[in-house]
PDBQT receptor file of N, H, CA, C and O in Angstrom, charges set to zero:
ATOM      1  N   UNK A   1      39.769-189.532-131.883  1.00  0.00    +0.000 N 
ATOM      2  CA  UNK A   1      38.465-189.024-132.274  1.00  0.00    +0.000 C 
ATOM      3  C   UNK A   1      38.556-187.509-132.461  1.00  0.00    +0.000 C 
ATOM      4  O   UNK A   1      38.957-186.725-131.601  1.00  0.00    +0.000 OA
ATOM      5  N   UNK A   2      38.143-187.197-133.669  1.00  0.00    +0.000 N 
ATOM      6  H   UNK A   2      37.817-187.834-134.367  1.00  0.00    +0.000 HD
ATOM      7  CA  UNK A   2      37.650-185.760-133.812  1.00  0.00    +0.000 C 
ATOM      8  C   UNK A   2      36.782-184.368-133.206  1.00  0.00    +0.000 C 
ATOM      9  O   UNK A   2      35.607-184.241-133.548  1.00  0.00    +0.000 OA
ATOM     10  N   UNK A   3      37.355-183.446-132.389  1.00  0.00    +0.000 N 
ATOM     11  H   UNK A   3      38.310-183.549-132.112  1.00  0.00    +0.000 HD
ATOM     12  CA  UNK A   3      36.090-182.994-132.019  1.00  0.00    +0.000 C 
ATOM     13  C   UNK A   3      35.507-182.822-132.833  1.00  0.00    +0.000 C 
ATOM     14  O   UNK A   3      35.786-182.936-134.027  1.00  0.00    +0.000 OA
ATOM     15  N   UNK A   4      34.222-182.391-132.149  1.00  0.00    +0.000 N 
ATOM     16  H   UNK A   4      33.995-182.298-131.179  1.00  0.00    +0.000 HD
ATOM     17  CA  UNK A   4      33.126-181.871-132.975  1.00  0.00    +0.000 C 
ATOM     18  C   UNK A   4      33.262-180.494-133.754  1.00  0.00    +0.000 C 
ATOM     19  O   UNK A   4      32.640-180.359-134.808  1.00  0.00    +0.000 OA
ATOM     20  N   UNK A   5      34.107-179.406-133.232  1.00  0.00    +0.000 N 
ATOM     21  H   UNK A   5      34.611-179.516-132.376  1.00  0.00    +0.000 HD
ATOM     22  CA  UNK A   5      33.904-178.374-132.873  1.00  0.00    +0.000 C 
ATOM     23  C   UNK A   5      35.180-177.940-134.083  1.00  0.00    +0.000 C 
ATOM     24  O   UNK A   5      35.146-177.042-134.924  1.00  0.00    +0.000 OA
ATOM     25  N   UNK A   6      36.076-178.767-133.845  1.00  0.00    +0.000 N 
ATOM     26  H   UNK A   6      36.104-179.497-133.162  1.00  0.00    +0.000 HD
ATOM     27  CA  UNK A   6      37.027-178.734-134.883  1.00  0.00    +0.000 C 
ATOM     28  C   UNK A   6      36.354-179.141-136.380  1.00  0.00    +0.000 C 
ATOM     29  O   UNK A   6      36.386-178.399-137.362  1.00  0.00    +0.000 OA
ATOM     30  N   UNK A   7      35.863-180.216-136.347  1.00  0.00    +0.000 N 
ATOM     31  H   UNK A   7      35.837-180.819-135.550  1.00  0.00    +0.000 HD
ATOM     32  CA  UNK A   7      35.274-180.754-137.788  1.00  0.00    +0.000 C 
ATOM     33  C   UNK A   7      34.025-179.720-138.715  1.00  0.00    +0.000 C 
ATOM     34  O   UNK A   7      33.578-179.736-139.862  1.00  0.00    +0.000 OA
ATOM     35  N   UNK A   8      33.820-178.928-137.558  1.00  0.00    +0.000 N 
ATOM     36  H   UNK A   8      34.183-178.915-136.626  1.00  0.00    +0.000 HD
ATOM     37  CA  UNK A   8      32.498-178.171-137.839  1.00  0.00    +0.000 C 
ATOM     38  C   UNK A   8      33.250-176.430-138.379  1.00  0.00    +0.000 C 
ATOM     39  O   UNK A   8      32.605-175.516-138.892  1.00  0.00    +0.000 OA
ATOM     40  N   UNK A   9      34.442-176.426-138.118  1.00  0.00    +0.000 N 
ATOM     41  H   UNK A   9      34.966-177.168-137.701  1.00  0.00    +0.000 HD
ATOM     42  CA  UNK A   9      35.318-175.334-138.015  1.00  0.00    +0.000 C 
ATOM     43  C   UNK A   9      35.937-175.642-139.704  1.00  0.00    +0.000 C 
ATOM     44  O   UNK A   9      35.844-174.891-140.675  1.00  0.00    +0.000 OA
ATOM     45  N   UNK A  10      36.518-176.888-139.630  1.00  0.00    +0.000 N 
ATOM     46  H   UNK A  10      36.594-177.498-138.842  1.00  0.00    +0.000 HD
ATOM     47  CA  UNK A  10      36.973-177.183-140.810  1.00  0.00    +0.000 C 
ATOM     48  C   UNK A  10      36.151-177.500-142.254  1.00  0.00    +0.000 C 
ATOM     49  O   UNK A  10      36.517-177.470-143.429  1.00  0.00    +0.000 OA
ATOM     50  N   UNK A  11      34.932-177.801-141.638  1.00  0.00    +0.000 N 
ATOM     51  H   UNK A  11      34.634-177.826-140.684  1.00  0.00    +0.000 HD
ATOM     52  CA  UNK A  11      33.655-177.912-143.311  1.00  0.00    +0.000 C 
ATOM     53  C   UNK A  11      33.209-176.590-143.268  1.00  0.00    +0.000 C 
ATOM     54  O   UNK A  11      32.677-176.368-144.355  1.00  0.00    +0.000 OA
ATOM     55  N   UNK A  12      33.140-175.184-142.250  1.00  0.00    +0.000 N 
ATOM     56  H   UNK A  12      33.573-175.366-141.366  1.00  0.00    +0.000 HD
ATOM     57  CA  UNK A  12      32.945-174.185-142.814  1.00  0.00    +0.000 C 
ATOM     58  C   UNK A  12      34.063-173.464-143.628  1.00  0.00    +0.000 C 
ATOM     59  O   UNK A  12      33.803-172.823-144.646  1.00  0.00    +0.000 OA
ATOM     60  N   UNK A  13      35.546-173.630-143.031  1.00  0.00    +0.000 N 
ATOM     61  H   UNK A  13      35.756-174.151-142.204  1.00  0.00    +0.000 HD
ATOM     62  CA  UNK A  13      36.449-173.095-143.713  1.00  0.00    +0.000 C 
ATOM     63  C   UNK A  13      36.582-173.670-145.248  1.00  0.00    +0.000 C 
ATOM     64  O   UNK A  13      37.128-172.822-145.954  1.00  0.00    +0.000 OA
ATOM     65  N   UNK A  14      36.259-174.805-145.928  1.00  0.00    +0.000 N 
ATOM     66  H   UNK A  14      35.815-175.493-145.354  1.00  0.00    +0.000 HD
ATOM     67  CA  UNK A  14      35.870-175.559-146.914  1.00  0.00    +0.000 C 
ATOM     68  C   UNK A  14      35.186-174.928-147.487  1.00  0.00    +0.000 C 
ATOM     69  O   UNK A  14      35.697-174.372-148.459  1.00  0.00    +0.000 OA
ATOM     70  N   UNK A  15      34.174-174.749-147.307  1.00  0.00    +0.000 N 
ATOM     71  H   UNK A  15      33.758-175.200-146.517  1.00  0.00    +0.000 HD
ATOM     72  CA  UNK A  15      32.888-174.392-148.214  1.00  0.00    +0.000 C 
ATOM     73  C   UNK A  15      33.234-173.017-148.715  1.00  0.00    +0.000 C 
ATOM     74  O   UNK A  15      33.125-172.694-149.898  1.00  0.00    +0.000 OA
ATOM     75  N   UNK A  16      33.801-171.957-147.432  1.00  0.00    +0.000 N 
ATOM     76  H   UNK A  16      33.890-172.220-146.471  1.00  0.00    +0.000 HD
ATOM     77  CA  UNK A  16      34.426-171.062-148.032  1.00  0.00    +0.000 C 
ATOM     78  C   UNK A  16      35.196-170.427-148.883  1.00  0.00    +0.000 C 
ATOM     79  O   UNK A  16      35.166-169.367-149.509  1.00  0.00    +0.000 OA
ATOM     80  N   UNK A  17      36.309-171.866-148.682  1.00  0.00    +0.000 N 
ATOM     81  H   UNK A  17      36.334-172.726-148.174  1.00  0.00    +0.000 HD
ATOM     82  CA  UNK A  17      37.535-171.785-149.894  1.00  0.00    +0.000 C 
ATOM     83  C   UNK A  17      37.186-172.197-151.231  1.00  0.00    +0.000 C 
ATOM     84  O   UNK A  17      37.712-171.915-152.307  1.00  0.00    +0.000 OA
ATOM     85  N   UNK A  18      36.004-173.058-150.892  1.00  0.00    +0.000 N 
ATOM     86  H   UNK A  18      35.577-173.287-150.017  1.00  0.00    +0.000 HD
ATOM     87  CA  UNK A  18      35.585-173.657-152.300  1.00  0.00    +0.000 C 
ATOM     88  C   UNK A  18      34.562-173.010-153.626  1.00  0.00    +0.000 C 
ATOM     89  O   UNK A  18      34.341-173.204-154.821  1.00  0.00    +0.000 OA
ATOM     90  N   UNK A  19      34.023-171.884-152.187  1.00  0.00    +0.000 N 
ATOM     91  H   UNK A  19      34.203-171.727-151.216  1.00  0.00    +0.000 HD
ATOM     92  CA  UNK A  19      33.235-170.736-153.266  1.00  0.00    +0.000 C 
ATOM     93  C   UNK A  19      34.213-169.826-154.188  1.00  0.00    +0.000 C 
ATOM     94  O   UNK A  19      33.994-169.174-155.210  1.00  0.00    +0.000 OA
ATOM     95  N   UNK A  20      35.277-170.026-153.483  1.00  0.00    +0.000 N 
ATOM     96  H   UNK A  20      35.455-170.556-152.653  1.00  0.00    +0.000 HD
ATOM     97  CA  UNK A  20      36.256-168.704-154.302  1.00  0.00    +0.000 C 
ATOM     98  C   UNK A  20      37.370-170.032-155.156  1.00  0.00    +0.000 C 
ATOM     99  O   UNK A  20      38.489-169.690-155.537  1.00  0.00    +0.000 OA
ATOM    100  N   UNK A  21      37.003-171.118-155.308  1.00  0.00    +0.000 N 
ATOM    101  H   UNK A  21      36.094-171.396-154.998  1.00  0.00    +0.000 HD
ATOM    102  CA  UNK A  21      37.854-171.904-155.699  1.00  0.00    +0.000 C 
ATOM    103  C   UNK A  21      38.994-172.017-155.616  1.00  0.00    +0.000 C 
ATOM    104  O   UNK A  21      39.851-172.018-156.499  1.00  0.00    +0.000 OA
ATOM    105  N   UNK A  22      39.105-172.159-154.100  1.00  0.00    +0.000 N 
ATOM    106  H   UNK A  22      38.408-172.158-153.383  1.00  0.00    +0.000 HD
ATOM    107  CA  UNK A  22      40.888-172.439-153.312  1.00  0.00    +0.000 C 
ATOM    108  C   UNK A  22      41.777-171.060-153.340  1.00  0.00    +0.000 C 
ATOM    109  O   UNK A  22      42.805-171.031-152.663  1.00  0.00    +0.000 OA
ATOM    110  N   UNK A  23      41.331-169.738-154.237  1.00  0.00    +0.000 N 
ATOM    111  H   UNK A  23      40.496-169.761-154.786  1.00  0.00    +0.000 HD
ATOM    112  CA  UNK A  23      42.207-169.033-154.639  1.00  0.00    +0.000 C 
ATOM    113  C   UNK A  23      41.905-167.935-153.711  1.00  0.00    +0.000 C 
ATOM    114  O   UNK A  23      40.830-167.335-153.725  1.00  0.00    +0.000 OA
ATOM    115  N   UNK A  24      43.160-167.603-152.662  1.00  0.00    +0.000 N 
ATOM    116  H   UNK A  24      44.034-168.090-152.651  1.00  0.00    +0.000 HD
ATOM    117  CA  UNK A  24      43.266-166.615-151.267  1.00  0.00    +0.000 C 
ATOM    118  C   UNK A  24      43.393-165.227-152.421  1.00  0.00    +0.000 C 
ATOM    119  O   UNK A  24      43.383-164.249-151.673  1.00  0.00    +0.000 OA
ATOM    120  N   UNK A  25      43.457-164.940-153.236  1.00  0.00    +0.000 N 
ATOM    121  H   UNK A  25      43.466-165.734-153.844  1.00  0.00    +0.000 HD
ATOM    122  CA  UNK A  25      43.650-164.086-153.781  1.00  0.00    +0.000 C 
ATOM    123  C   UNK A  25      42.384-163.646-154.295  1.00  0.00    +0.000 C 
ATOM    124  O   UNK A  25      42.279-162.430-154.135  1.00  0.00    +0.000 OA
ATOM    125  N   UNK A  26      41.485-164.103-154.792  1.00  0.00    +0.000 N 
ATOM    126  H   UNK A  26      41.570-165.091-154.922  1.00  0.00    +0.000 HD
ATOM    127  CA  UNK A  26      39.871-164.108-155.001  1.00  0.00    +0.000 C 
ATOM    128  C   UNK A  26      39.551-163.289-153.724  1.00  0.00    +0.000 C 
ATOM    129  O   UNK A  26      39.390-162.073-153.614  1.00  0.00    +0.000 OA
ATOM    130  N   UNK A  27      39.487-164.531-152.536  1.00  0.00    +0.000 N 
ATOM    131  H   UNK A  27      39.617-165.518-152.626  1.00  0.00    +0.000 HD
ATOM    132  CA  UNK A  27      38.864-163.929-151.105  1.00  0.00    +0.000 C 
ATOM    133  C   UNK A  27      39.270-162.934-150.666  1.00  0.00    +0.000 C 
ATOM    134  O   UNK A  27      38.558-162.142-150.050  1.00  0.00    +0.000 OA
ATOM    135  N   UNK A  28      40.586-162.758-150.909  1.00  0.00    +0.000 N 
ATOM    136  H   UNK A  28      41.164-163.402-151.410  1.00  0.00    +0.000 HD
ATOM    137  CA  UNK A  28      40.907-161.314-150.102  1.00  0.00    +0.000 C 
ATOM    138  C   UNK A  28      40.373-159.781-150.865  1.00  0.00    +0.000 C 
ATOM    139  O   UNK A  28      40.224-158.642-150.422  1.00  0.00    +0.000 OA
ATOM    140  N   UNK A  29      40.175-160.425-152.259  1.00  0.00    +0.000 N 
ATOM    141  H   UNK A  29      40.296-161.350-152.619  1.00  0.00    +0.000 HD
ATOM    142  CA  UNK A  29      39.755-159.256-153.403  1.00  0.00    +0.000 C 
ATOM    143  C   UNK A  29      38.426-158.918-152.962  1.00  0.00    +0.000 C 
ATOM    144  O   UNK A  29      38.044-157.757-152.810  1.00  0.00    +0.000 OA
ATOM    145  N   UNK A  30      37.515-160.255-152.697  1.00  0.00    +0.000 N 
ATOM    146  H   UNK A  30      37.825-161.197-152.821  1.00  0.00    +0.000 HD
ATOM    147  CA  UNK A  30      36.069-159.982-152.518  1.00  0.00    +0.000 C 
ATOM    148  C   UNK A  30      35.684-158.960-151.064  1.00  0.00    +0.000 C 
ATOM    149  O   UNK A  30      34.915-158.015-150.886  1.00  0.00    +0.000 OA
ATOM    150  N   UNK A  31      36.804-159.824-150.053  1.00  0.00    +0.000 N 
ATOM    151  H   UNK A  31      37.428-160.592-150.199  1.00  0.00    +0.000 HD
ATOM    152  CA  UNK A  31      36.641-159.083-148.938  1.00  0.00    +0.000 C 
ATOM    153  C   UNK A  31      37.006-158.032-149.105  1.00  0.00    +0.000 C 
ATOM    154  O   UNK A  31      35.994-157.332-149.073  1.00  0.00    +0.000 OA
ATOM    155  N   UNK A  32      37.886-157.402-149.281  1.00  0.00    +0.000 N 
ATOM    156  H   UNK A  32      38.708-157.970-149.307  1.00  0.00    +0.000 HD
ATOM    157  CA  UNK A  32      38.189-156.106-149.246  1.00  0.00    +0.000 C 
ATOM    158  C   UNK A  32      37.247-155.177-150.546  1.00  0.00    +0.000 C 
ATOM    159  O   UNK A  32      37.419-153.959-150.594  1.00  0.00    +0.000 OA
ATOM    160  N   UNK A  33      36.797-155.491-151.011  1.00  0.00    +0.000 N 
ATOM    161  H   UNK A  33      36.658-156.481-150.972  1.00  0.00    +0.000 HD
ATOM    162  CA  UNK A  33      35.398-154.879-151.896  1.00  0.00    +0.000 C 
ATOM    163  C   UNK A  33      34.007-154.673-150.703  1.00  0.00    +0.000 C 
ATOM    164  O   UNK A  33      33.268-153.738-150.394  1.00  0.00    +0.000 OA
ATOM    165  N   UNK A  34      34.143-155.892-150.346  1.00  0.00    +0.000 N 
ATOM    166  H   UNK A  34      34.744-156.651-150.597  1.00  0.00    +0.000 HD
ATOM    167  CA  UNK A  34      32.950-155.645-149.449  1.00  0.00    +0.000 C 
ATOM    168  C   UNK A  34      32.808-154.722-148.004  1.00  0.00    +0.000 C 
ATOM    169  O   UNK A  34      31.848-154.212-147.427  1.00  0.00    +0.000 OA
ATOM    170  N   UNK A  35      34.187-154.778-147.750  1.00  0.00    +0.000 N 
ATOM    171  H   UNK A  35      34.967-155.192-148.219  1.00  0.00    +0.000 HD
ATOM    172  CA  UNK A  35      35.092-153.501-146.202  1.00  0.00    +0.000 C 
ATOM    173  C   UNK A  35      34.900-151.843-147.242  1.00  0.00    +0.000 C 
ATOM    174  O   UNK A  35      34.352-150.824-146.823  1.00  0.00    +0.000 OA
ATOM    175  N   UNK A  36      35.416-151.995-148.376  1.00  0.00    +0.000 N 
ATOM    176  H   UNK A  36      35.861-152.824-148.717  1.00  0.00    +0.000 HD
ATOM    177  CA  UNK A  36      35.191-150.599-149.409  1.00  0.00    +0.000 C 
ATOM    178  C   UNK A  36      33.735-150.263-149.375  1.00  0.00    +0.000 C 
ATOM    179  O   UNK A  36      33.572-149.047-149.268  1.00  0.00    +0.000 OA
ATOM    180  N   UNK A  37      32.752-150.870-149.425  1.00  0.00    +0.000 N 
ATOM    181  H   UNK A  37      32.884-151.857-149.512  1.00  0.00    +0.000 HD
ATOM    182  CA  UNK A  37      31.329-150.640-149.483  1.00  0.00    +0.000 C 
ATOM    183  C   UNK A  37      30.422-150.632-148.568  1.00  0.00    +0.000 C 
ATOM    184  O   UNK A  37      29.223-150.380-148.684  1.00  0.00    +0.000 OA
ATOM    185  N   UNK A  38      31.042-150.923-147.620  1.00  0.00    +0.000 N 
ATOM    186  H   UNK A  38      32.016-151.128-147.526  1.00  0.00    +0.000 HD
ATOM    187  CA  UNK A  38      30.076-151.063-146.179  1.00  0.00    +0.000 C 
ATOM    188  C   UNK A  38      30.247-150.027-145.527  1.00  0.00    +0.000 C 
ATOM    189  O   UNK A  38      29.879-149.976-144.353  1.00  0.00    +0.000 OA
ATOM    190  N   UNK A  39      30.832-148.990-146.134  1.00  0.00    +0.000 N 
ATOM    191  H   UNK A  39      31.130-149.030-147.088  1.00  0.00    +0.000 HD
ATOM    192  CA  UNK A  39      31.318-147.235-145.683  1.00  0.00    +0.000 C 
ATOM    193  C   UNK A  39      31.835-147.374-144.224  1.00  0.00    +0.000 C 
ATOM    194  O   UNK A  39      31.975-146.342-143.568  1.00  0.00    +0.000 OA
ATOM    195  N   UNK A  40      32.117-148.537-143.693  1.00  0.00    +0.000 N 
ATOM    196  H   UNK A  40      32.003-149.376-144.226  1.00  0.00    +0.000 HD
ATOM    197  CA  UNK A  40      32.290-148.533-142.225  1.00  0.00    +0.000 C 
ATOM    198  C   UNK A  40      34.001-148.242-141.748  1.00  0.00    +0.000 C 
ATOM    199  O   UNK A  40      35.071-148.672-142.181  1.00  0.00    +0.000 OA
ATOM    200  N   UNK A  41      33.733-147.565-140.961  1.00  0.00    +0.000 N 
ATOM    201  H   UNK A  41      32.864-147.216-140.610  1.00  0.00    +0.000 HD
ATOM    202  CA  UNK A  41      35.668-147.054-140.210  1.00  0.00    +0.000 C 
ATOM    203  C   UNK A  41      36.080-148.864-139.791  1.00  0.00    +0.000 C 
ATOM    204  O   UNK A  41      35.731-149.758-139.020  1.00  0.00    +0.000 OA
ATOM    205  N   UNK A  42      37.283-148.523-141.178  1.00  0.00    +0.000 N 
ATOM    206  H   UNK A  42      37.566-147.796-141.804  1.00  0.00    +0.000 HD
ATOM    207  CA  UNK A  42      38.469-149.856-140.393  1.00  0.00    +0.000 C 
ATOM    208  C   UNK A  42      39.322-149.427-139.513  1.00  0.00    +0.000 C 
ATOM    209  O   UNK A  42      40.062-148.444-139.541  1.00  0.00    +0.000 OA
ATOM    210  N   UNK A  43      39.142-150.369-138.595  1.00  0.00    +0.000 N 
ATOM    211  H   UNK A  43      38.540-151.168-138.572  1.00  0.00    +0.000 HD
ATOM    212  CA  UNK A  43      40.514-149.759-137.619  1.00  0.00    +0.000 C 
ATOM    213  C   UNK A  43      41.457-151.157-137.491  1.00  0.00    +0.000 C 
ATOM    214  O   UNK A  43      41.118-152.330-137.331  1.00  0.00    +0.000 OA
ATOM    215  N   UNK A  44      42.838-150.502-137.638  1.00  0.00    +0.000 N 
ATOM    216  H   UNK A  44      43.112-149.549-137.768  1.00  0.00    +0.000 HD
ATOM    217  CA  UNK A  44      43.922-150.879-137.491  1.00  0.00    +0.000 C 
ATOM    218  C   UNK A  44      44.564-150.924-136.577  1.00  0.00    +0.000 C 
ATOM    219  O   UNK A  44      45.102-149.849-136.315  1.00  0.00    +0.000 OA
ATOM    220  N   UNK A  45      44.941-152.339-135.411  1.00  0.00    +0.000 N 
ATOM    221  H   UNK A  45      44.504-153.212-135.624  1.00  0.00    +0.000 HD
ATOM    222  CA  UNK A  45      44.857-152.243-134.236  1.00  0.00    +0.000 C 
ATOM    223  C   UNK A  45      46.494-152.986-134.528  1.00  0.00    +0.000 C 
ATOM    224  O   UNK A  45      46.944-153.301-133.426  1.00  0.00    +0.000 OA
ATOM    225  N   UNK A  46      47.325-153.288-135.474  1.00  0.00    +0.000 N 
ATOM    226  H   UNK A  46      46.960-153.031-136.369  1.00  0.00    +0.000 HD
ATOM    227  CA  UNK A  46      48.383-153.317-135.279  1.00  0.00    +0.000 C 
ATOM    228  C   UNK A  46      49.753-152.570-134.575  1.00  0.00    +0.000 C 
ATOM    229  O   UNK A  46      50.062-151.398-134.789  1.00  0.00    +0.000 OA
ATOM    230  N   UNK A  47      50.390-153.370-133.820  1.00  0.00    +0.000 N 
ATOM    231  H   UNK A  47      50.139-154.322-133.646  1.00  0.00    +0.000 HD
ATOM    232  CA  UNK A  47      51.031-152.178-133.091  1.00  0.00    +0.000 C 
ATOM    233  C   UNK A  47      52.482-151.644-133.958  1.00  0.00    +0.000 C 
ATOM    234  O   UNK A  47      53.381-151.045-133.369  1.00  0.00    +0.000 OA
ATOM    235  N   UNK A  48      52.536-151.961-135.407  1.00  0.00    +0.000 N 
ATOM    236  H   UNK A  48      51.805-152.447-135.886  1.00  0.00    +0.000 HD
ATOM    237  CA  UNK A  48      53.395-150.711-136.159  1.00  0.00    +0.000 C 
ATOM    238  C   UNK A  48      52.906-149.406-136.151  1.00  0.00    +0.000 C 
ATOM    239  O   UNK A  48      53.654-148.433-136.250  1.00  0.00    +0.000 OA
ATOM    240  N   UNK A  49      51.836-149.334-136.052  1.00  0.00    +0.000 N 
ATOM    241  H   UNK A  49      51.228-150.124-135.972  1.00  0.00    +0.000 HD
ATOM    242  CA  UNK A  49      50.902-148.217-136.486  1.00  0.00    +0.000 C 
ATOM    243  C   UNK A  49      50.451-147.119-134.868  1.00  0.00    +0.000 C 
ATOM    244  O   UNK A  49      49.664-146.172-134.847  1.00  0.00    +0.000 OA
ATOM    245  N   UNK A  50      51.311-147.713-133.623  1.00  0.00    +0.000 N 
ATOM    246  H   UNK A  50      51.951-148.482-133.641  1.00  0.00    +0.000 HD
ATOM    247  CA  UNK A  50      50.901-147.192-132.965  1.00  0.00    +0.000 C 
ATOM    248  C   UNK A  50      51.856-146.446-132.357  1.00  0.00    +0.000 C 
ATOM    249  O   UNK A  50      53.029-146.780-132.524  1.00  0.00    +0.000 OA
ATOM    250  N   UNK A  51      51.499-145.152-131.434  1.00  0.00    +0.000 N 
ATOM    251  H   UNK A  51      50.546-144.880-131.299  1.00  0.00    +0.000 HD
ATOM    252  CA  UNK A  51      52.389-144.524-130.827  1.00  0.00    +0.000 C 
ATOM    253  C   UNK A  51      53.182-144.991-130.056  1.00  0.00    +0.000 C 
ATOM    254  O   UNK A  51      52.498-145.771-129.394  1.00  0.00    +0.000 OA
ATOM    255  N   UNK A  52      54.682-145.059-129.512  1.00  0.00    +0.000 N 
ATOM    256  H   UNK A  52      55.238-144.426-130.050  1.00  0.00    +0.000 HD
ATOM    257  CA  UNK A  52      55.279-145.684-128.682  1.00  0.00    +0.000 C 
ATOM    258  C   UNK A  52      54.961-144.842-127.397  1.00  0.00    +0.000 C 
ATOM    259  O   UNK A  52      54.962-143.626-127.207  1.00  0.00    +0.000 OA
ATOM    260  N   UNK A  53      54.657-146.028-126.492  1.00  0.00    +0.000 N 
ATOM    261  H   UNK A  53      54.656-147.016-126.647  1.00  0.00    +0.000 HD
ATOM    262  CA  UNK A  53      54.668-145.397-124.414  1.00  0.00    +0.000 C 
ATOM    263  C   UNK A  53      55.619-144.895-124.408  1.00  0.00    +0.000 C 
ATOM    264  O   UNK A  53      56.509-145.098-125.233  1.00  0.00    +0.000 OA
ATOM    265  N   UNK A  54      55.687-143.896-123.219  1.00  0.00    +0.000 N 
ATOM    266  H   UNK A  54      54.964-143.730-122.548  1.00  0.00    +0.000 HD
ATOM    267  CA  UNK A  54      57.116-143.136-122.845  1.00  0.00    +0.000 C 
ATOM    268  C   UNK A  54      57.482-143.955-121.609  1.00  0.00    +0.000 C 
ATOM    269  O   UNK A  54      58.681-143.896-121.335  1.00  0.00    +0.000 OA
ATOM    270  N   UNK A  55      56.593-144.847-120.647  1.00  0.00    +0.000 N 
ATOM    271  H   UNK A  55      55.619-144.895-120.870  1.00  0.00    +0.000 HD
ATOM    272  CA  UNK A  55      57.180-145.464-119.601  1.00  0.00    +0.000 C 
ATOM    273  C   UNK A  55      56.273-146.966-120.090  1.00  0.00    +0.000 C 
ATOM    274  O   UNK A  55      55.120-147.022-120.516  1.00  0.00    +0.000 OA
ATOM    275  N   UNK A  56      57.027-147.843-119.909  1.00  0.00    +0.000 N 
ATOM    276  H   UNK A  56      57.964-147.797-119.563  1.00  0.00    +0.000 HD
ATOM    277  CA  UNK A  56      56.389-149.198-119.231  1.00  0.00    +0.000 C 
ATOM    278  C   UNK A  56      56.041-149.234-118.133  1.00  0.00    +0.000 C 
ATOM    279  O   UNK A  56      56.610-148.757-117.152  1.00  0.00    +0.000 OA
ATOM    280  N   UNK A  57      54.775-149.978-118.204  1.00  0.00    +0.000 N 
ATOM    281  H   UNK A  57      54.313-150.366-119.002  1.00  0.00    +0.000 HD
ATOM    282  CA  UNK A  57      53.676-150.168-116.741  1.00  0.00    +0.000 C 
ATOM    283  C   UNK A  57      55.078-151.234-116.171  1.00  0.00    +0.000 C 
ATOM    284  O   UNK A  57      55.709-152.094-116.785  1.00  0.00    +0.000 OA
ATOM    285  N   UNK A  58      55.215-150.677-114.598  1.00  0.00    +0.000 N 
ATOM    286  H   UNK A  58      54.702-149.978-114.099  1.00  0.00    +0.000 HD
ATOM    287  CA  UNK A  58      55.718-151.431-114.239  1.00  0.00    +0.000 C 
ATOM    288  C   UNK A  58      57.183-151.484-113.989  1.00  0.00    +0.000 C 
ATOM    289  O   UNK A  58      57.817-152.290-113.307  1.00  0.00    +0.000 OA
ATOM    290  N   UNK A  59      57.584-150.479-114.667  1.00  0.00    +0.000 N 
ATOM    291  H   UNK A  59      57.069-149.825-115.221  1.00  0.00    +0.000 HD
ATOM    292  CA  UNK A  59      58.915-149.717-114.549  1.00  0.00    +0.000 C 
ATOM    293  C   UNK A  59      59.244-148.058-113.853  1.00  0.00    +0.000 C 
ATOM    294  O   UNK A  59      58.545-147.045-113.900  1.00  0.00    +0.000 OA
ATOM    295  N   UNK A  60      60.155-148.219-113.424  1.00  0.00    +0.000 N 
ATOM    296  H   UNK A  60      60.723-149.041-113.386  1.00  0.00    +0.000 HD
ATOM    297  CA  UNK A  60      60.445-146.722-112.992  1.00  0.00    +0.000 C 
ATOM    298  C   UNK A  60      61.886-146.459-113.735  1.00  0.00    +0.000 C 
ATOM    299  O   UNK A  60      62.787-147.292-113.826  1.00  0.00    +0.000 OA
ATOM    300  N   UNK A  61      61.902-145.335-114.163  1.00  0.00    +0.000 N 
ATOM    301  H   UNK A  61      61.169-144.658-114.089  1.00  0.00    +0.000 HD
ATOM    302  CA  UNK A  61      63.072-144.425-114.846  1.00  0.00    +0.000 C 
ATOM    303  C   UNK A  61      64.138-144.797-113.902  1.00  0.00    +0.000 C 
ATOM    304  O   UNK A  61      65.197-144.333-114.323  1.00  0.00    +0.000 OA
ATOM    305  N   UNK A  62      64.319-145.516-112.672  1.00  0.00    +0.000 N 
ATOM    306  H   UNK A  62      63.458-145.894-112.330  1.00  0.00    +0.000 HD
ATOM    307  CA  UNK A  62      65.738-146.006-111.784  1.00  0.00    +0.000 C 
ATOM    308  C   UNK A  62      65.576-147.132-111.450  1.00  0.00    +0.000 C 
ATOM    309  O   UNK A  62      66.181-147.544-110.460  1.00  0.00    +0.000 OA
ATOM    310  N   UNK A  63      64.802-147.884-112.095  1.00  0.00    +0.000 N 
ATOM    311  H   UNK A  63      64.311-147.550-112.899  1.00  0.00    +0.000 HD
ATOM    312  CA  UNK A  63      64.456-149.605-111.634  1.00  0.00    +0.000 C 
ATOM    313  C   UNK A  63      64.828-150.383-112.855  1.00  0.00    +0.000 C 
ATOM    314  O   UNK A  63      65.346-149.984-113.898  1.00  0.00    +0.000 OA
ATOM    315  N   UNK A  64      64.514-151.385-112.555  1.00  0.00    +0.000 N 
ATOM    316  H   UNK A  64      64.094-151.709-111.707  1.00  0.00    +0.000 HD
ATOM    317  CA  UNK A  64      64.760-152.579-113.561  1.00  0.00    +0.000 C 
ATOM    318  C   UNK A  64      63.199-153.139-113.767  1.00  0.00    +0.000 C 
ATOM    319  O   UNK A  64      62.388-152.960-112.858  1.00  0.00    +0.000 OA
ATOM    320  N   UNK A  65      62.801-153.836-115.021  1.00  0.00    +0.000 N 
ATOM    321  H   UNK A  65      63.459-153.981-115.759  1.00  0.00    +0.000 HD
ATOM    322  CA  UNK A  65      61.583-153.936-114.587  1.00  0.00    +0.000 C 
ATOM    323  C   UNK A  65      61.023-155.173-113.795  1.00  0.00    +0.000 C 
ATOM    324  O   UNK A  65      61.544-156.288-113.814  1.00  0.00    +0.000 OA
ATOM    325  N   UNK A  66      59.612-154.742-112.922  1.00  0.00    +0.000 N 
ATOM    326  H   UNK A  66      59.189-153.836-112.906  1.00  0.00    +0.000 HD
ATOM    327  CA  UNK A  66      59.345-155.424-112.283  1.00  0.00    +0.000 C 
ATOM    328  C   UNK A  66      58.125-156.876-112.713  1.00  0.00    +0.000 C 
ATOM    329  O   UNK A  66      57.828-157.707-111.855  1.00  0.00    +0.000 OA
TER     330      UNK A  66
C-alpha cells in the first residue's frame, strides 16, 4: 500500500513537471527568472564556496581525532 504522503508528494511533483511540459530546462529557466526578480539575497550554502576551519571540533594539533 501506498502512503498517503508519498502519493500526495508525487501528483504535486506531476502537475509541476507537466506545466513546464516534462522539460527541467524550462523549470530551471523560469525559476531562476523568478530568484532574478524577487530582488532577494541568494545565499549559497555550499561548502565549495566556503572558508576552510583551521582546527576540527574535536581535534587537537597532537591528537588523533576524537
Amino acid at each position: 500500500m501506498e502512503d498517503q504522503l508519498i502519493k500526495e508528494i508525487r501528483t504535486i511533483k506531476d502537475r509541476l513537471a507537466s506545466k513546464y511540459n516534462y522539460d527541467l530546462r524550462a523549470m530551471y529557466s523560469d525559476i531562476a527568472q523568478k530568484q532574478r526578480a524577487s530582488n532577494r539575497k541568494i545565499v549559497n550554502l555550499s561548502s565549495k564556496n566556503r572558508e576552510p576551519t583551521q582546527q576540527r571540533v574535536g581535534w587537537d594539533e597532537e591528537q588523533t581525532p576524537t
